[in-house]
DRENDRENMI-84644 format. One line per field, with one value per residue: residue in one letter; y, x, z of N, C-alpha, C in turn. Coordinates in steps of 0.1 Angstrom, whole numbers, plus 5000, padded with zeros to 4 digits. Each point is the difference from the previous one (the first is absolute). Example, Ala and Ser with C-alpha at 12.3 -4.5 7.8 and 13.67 -1.06 7.14 Angstrom:
<nodes>
rest [a,s]
n.north [4943,5011]
n.east [5132,4996]
n.up [5078,4993]
ca.north [5012,5011]
ca.east [4991,5009]
ca.up [5000,5000]
c.north [5012,5011]
c.east [5009,4992]
c.up [5000,5008]
</nodes>
This chain:
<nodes>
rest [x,x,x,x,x,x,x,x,x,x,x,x,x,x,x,x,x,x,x,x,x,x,x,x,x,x,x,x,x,x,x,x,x,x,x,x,x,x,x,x,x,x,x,x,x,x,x,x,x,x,x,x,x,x,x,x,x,x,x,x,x,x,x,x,x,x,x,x,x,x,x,x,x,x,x,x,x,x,x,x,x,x,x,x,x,x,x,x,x,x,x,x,x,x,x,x,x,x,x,x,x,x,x,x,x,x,x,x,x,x,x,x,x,x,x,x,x,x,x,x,x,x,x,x,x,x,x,x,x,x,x,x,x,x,x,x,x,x,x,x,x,x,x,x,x,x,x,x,x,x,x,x,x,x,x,x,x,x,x,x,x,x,x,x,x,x,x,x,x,x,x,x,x,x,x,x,x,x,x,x,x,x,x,x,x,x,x,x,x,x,x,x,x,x,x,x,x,x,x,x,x,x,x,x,x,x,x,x,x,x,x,x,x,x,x,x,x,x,x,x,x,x,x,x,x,x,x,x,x,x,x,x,x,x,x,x,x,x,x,x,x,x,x,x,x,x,x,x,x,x,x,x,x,x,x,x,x,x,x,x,x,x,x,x,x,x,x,x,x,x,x,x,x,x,x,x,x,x,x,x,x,x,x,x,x,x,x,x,x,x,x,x,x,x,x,x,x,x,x,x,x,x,x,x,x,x,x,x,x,x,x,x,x,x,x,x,x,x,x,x,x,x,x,x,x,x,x,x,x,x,x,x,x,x,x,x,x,x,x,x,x,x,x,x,x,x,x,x,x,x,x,x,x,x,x,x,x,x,x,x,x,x,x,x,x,x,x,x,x,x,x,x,x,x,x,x]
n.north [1771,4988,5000,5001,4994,4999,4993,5000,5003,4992,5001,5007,4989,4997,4989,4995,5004,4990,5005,5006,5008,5005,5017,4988,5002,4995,5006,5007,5009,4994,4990,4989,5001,4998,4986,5003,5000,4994,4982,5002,4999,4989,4997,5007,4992,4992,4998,5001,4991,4991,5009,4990,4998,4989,4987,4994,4997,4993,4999,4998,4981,4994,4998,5013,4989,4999,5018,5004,4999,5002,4988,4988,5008,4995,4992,4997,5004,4996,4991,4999,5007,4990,4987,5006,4986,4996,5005,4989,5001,4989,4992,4989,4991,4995,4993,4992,4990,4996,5013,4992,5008,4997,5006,4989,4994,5002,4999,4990,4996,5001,4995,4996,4992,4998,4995,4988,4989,4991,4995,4997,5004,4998,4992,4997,4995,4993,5003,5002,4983,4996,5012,4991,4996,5008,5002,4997,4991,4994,4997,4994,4989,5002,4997,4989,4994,5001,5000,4989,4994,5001,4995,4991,5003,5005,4990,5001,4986,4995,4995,4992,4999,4987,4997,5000,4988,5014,4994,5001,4992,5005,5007,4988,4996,5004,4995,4991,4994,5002,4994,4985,5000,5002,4996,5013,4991,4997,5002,4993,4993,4998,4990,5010,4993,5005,5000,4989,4988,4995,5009,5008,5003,4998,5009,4993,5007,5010,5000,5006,5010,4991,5001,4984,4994,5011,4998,4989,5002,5004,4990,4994,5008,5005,4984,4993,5009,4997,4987,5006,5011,4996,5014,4996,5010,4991,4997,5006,5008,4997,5004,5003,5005,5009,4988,5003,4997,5012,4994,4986,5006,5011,4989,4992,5014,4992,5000,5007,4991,5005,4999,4994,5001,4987,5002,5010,4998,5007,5004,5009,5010,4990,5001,4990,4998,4993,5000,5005,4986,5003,4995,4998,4999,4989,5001,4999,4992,4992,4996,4995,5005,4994,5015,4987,5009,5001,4984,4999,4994,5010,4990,4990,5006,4989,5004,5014,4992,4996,5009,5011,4998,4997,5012,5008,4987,5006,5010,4991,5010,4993,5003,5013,4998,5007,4995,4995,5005,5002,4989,4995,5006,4987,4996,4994,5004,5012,4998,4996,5003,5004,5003,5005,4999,4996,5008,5011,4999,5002,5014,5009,5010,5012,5002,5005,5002,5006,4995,4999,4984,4994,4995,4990,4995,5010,4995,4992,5011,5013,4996,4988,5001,5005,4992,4998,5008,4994,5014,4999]
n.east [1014,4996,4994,4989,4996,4990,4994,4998,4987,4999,4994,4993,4992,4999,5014,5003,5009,5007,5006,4992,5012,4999,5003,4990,4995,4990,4993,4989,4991,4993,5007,5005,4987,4998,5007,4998,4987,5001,5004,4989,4991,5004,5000,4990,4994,5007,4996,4988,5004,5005,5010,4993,5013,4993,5006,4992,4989,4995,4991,4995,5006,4990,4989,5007,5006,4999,5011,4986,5003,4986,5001,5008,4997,4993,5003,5002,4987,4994,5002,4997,4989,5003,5005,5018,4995,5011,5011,5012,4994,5009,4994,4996,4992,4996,5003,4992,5009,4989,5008,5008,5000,4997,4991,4999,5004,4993,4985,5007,5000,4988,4992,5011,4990,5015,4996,4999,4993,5003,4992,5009,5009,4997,5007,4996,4988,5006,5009,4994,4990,5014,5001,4996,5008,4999,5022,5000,5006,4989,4996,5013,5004,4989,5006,5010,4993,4995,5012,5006,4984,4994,5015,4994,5015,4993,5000,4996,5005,4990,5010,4997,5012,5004,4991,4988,5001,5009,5003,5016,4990,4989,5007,5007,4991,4992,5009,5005,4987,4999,5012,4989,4991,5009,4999,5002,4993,5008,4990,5011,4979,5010,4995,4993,4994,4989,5000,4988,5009,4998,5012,4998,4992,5008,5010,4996,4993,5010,5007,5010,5010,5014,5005,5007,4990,4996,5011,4996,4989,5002,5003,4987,4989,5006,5006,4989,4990,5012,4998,4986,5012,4997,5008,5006,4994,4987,4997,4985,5008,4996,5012,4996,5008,4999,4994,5006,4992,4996,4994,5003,5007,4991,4992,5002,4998,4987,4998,4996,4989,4991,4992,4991,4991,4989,5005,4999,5012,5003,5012,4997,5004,5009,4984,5005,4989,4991,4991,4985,5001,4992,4991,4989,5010,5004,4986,4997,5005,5000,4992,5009,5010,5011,5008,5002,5011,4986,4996,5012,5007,5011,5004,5002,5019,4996,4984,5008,5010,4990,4996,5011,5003,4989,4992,5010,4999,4985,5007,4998,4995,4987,5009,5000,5016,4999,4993,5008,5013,4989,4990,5013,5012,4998,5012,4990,5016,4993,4990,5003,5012,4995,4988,5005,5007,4992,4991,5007,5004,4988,5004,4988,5009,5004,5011,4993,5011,4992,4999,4989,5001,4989,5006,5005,5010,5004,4997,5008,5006,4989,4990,5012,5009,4991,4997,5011,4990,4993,5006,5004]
n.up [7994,5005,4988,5004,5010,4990,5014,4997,5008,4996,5006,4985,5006,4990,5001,5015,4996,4998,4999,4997,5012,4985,5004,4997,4992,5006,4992,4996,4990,5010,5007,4990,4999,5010,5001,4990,5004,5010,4992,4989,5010,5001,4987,5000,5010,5000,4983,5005,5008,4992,4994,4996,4998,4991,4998,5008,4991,5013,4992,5015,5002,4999,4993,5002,4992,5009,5001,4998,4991,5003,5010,4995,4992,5008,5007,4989,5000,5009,5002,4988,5005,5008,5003,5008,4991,4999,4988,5008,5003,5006,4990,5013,4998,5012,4996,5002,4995,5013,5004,4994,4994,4984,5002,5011,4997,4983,5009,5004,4985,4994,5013,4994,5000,4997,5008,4996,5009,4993,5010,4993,5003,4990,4999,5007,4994,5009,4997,4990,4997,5007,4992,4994,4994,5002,4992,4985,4988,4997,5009,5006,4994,4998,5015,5003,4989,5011,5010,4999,4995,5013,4991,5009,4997,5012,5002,5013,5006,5011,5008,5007,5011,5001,4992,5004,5000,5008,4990,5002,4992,5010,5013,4995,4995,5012,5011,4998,5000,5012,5006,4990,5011,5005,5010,5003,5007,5008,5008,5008,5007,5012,5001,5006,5011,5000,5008,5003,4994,4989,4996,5005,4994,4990,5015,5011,4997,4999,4993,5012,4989,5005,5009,4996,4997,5007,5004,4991,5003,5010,5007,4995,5006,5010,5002,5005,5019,5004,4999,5001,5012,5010,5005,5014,5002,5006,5013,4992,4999,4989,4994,4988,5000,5009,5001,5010,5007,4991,4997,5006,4994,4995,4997,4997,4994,5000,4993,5003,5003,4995,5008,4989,5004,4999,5013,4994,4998,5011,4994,5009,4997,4997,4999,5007,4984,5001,4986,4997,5007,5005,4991,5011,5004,4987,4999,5020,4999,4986,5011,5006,4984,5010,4998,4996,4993,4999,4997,4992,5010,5000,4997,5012,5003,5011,4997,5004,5003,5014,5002,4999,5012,5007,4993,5002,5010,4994,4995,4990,4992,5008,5006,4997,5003,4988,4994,5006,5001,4990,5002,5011,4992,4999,5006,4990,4997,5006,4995,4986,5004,5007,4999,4998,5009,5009,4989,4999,5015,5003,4994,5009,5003,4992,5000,4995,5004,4994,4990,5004,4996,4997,5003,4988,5010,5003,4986,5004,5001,4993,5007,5002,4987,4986,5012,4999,4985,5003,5006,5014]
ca.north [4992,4986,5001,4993,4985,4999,4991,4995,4982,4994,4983,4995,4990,4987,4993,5002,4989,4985,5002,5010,5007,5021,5004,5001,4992,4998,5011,5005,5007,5018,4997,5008,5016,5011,4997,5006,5013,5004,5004,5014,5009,5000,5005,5011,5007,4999,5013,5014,5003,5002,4996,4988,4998,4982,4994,4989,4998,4983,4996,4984,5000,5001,5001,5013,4999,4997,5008,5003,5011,5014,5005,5003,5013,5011,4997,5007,5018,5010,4996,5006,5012,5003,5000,5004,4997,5003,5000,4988,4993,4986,5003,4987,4995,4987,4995,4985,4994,5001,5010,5010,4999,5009,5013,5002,4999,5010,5007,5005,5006,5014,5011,5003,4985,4993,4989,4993,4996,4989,4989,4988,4987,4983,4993,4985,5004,4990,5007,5011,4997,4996,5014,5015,5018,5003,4997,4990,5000,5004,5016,5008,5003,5012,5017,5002,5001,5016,5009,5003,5008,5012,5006,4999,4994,5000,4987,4989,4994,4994,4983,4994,4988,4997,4996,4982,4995,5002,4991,5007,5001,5006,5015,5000,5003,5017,5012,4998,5005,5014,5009,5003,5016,5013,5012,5003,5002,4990,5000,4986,4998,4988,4998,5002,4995,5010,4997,5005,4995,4985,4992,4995,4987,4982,4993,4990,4992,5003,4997,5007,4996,5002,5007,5002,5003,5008,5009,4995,5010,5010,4996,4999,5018,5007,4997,5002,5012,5006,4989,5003,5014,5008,5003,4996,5013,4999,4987,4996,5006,4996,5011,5007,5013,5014,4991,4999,5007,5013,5002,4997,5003,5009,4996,4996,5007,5011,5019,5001,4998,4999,4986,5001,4986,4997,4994,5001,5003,5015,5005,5017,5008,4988,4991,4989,4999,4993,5007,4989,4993,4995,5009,5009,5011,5012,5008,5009,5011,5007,5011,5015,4993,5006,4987,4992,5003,5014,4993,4986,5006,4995,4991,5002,5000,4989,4991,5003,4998,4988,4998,4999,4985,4990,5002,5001,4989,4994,5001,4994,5007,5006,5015,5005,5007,5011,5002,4998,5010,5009,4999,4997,5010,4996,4987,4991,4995,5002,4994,4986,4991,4983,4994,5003,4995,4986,4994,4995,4986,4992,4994,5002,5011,5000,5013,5006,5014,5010,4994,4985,4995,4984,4988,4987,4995,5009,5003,4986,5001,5012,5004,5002,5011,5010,4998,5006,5014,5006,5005,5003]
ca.east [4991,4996,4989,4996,4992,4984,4995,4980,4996,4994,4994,4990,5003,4989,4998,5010,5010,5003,5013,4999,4995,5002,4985,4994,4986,4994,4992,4988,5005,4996,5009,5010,4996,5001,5016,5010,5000,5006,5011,5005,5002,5017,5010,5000,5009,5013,5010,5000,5008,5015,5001,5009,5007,5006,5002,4993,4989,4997,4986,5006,4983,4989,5004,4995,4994,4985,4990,4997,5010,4992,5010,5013,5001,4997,5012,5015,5002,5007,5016,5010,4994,5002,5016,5010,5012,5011,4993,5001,4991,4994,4986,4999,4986,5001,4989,4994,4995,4991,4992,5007,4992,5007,4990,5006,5013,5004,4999,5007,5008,4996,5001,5012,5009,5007,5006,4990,5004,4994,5001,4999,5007,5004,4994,4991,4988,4996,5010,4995,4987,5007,5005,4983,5001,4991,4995,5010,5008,4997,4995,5016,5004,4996,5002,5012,4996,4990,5004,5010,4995,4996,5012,5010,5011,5007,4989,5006,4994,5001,4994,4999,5002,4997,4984,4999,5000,5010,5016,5012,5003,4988,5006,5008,4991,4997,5009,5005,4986,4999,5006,5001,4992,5013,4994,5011,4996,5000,4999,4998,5005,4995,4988,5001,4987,4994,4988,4988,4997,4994,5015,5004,4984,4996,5011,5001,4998,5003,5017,5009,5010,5007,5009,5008,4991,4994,5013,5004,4990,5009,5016,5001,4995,5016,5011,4993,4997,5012,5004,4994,5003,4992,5011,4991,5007,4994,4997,4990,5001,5006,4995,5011,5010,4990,4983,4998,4994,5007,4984,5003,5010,4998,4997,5011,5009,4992,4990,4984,4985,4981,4988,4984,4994,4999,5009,5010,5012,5008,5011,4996,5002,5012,4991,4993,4989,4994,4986,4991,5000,4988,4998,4989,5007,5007,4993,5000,5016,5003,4986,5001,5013,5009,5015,5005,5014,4997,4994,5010,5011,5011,5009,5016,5005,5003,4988,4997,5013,4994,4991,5007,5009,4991,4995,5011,5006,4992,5011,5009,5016,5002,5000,5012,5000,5003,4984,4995,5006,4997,4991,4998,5015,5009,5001,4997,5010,5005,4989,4994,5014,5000,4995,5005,5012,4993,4997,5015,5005,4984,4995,4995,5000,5011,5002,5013,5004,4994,4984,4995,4991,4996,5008,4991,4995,4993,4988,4992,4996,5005,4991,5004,5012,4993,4991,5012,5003,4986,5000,4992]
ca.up [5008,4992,4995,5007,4995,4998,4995,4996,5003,4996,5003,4992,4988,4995,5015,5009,4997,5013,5009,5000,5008,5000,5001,4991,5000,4985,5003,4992,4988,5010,5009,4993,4998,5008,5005,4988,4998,5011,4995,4994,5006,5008,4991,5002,5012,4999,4992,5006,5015,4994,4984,4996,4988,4997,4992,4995,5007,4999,5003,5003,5008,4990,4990,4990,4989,5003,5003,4985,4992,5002,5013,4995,4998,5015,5005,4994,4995,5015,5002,4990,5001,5016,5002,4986,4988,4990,4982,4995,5016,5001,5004,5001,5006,5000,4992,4998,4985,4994,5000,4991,4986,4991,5005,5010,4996,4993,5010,5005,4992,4991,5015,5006,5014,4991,5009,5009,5014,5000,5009,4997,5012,4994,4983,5000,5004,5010,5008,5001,5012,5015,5003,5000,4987,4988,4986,5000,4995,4991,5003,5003,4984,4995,5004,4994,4985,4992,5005,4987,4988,5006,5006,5011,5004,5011,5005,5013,4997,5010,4999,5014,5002,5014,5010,5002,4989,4983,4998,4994,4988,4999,4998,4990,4992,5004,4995,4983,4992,5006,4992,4988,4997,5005,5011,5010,5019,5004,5013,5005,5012,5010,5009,5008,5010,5009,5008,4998,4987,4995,5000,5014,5009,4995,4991,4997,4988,4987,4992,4994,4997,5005,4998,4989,4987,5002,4999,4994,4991,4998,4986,4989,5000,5001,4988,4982,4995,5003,4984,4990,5003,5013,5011,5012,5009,5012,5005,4996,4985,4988,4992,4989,4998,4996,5003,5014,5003,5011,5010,5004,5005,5012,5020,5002,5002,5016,4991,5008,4995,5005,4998,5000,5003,5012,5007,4991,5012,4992,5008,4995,5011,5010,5003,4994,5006,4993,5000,5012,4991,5004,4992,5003,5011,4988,4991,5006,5001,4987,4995,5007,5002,5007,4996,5012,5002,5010,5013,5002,5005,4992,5000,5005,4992,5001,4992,4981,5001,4993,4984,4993,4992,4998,4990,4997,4995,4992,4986,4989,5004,5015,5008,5003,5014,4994,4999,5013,5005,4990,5006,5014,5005,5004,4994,5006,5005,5012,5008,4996,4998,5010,4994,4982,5002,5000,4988,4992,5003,5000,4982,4994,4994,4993,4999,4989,5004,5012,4999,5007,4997,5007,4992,4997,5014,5003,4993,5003,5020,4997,5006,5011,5006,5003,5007,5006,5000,5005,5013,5008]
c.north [4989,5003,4984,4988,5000,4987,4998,4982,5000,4987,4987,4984,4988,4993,5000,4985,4993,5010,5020,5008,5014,4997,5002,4989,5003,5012,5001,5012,5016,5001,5012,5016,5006,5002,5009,5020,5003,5003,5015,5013,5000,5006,5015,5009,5001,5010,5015,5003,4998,4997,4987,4998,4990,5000,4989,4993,4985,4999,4983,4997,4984,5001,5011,5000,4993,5006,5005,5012,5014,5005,5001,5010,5015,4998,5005,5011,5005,4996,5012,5017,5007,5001,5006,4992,5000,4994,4986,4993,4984,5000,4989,4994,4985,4990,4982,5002,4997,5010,5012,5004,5011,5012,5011,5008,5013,5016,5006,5003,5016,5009,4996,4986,4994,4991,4986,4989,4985,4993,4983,4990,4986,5001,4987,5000,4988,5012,5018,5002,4998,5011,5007,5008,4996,5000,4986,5005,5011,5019,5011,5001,5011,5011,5007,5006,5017,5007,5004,5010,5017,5011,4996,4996,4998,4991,4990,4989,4998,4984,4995,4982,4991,5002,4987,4993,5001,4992,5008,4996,5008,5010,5004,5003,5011,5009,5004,5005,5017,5008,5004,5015,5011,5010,5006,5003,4980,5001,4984,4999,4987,5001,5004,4996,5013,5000,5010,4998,4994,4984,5002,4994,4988,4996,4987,4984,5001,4996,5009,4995,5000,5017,5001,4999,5015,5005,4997,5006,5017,5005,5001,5009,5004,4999,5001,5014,5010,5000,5009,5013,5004,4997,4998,5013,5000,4986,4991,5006,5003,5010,5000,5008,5010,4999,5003,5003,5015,5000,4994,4999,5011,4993,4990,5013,5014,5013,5001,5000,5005,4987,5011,4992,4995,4990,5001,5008,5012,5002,5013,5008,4997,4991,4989,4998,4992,5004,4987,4985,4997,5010,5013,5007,5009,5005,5014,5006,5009,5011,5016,4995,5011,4990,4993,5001,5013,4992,4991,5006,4997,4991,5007,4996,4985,4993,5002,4995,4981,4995,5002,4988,4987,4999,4997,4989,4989,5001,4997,5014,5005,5011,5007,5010,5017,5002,4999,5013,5015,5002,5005,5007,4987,4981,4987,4982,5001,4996,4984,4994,4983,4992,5001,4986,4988,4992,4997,4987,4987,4994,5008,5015,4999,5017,5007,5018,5006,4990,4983,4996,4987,4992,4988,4996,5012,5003,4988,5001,5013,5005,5001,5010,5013,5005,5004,5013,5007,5007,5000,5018]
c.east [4993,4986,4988,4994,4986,4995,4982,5001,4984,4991,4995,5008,4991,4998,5011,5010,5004,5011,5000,4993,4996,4984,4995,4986,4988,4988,4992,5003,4996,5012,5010,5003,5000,5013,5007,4994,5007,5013,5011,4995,5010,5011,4999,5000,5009,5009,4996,5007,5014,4999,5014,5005,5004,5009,4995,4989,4998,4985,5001,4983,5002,5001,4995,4992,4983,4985,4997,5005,4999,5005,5011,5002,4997,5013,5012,5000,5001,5013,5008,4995,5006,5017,5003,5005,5008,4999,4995,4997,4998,4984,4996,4989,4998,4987,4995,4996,4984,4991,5003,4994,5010,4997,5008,5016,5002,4997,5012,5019,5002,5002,5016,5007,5008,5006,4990,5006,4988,4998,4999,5001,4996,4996,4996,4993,4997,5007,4988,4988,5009,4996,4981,5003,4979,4999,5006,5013,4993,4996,5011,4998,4989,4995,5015,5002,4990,5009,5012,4996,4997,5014,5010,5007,5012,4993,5005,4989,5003,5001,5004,5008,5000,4987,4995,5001,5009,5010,5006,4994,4989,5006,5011,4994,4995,5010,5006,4991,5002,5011,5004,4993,5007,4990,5012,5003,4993,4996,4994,5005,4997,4987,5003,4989,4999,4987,4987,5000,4994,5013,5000,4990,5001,5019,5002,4993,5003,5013,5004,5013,5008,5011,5011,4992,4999,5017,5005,4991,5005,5015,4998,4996,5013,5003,4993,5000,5012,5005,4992,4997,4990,5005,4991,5002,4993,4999,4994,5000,5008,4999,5007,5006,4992,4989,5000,4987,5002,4987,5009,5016,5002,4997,5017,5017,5001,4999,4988,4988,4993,4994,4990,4989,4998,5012,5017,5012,5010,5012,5004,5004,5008,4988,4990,4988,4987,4983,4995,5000,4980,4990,4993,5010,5011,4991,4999,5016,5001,4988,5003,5012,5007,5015,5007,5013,5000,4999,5006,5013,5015,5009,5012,5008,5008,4994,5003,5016,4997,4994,5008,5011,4991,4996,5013,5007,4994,5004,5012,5014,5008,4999,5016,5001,4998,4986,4994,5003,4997,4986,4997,5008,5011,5004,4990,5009,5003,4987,5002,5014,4996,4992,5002,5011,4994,4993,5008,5005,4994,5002,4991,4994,5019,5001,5013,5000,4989,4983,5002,4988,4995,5009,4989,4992,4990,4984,4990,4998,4998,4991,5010,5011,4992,4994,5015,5005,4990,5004,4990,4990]
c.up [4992,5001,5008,4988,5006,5002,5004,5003,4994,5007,5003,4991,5001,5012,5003,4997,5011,5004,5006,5010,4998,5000,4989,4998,4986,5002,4991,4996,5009,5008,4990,4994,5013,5005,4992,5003,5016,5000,4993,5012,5011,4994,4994,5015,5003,4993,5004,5013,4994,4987,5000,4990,4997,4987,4997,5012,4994,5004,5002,5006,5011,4984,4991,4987,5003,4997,4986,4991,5006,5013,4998,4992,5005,5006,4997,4991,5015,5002,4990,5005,5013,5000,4987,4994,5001,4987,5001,5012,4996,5007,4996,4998,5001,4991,5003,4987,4998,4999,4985,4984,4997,5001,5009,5001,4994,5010,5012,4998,5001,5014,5004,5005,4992,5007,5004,5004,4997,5006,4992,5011,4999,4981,5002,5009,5009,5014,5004,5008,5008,5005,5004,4991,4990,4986,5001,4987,4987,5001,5000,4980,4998,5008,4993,4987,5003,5009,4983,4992,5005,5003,5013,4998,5011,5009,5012,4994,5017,5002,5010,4997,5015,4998,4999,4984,4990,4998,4991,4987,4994,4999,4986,4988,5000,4993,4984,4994,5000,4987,4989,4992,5001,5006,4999,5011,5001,5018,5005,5013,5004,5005,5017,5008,5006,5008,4992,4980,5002,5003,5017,5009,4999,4993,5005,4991,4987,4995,4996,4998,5013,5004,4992,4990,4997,4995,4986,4986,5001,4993,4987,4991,4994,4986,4984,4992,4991,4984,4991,4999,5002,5011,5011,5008,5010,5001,4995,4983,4989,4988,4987,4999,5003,5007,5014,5005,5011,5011,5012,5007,5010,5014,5002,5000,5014,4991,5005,4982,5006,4995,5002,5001,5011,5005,4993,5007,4992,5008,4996,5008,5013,5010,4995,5007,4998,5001,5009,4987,4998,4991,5002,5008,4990,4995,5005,4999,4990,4995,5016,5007,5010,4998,5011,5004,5015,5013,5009,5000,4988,5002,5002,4990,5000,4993,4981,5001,4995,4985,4990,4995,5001,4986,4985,4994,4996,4990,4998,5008,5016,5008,4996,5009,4997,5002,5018,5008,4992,5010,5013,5005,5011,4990,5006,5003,5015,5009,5001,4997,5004,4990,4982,5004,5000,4993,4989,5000,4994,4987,4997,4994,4991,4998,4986,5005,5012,4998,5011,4995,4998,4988,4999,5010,5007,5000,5007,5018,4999,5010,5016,5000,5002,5014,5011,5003,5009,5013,5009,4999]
</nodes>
């Protein structure tokens, strides 16, 4: 049986970026303390009604590194005290370069985290006020420089293209820069508009890249990334040999997670389910916790059939029919011929033996074939 996936939310962050819908926001030093002790009393309710067995836990946000060493070590002695481990647990944490110190760092060495998660998402610092980021260039070099010294060498760097202002030679530079550091996790995304930003209040006064601009900044992701071996095995992600992220592959291979946290989402117990996103109503949850897999109904075998190849053909390697019929006890040839057949045609899925998957073209409409597997 697949050992689960841990994820913890987080918040808390300085300020709310231009493009940025998660739940998250800016808070005071009582706020954070109480959030964290509810927090750990969720995560101890929890391990007493099931013993959970991970491989890897993602403290995401918001921005984690926010919180002061003293919580952040509260935090991850229950994590490591509550759930089962495994020896070699991917153990993630997301970080803003301007929240980062050397300190820090060697702190959450020493409690276990060998994984971190950099929100750079630009190297130029006109592109980074477009964004609302809080650091700039300078701040990334020496979070970067104390995470090295502190031991990390398993390191995402995040970076954002398509947003206003950016020109192919802005992101060219990004990137290259980027990868003169040798993260070994490359995670790049499109600018997406989401209601209730800052980017979607005021897009029309703003400049964004075209859609072949926008396709053309992608292309070049790909190809560079590729040139300087970092394989593309997700939509959005980029890796070295070995580097994948395992945190994430679980949600895209449909393995069931827990989420902790406020508004944080779990697939458990074959139910999907999501905490309160609103803070004063998670404090009351996680302070006379009841499990939500008890509350929320199980997904049909049409819904976890969807997810499966939606999620599925977010990867570089696709879907196989083997892995599908291991899953489900039947062929997803015999559901989805027509449409396997139709994209084919299209150009935009490709098939070698029993696996399907988004071809070049594919990648550039992936939101629509995907959106074909989806059953009633």
């Amino acid at each position: 049986m697949s050992k689960l996936g841990i994820y913890v939310h987080i918040p808390f962050c300085i300020k709310k970026c231009n493009y940025c819908d998660f739940n998250s926001f800016p808070s005071d030093a009582n706020t954070q303390e109480r959030y964290i002790d509810a927090l750990i009393n969720e995560i101890k309710s929890l391990c007493k009604i099931k013993k959970i067995s991970a491989d890897s836990v993602f403290i995401g946000g918001g921005t984690p590194t926010i919180l002061s060493d003293e919580l952040l070590e509260k935090l991850i002695l229950t994590i490591n005290e509550n759930f089962d481990l495994a020896e070699k647990t991917e153990f993630t944490i997301e970080c803003n370069p301007k929240t980062a110190s050397l300190k820090s760092f060697k702190l959450l060495k020493s409690l276990g985290v060998n994984r971190l998660s950099i929100g750079v998402q630009s190297l130029d610092d006109k592109i980074l006020k477009t964004l609302g980021r809080s650091h700039n260039v300078k701040d990334f070099l020496e979070c970067y420089a104390a995470a090295k010294i502190a031991g990390f060498e398993n390191i995402n760097f995040d970076l954002m293209f398509a947003v206003p202002n950016q020109t192919q030679k802005s992101l060219e530079k990004t990137v290259k820069t980027a990868v003169k550091f040798e993260p070994t996790h490359i995670s790049a995304y499109g600018l997406q508009l989401e209601e209730n930003t800052y980017f979607y209040e005021n897009k029309d006064t703003l400049s964004f890249p075209s859609d072949e601009q926008n396709r053309k900044m992608y292309d070049f992701l790909i190809s560079y990334l590729e040139q300087n071996g970092y394989f593309q095995y997700e939509i959005s992600n980029f890796a070295k040999k070995g580097f994948e992220c395992k945190h994430n592959l679980k949600y895209w291979d449909l393995t069931e997670y827990v989420g902790v946290g406020l508004g944080a989402s779990s697939f458990y117990q074959g139910v999907r389910y999501q905490n309160p996103e609103k803070l004063d109503r998670y404090f009351e949850f996680a302070n006379s916790f009841v499990p939500l897999w008890e509350q929320n109904p199980k997904q049909t075998e049409n819904d976890l059939i969807s997810e499966f190849m939606f999620l599925g053909l977010r990867l570089n390697k696709g879907v196989s029919n083997s892995d599908f019929m291991s899953k489900f006890d039947k062929s997803m040839f015999d559901i989805y011929k027509d449409i396997v057949d139709k994209n084919i045609k299209a150009g935009l899925l490709n098939r070698e033996r029993d696996r399907i998957f988004l071809s070049k073209k594919g990648f550039d409409f992936a939101n629509t074939v995907m959106s074909d597997f989806l059953l009633d």
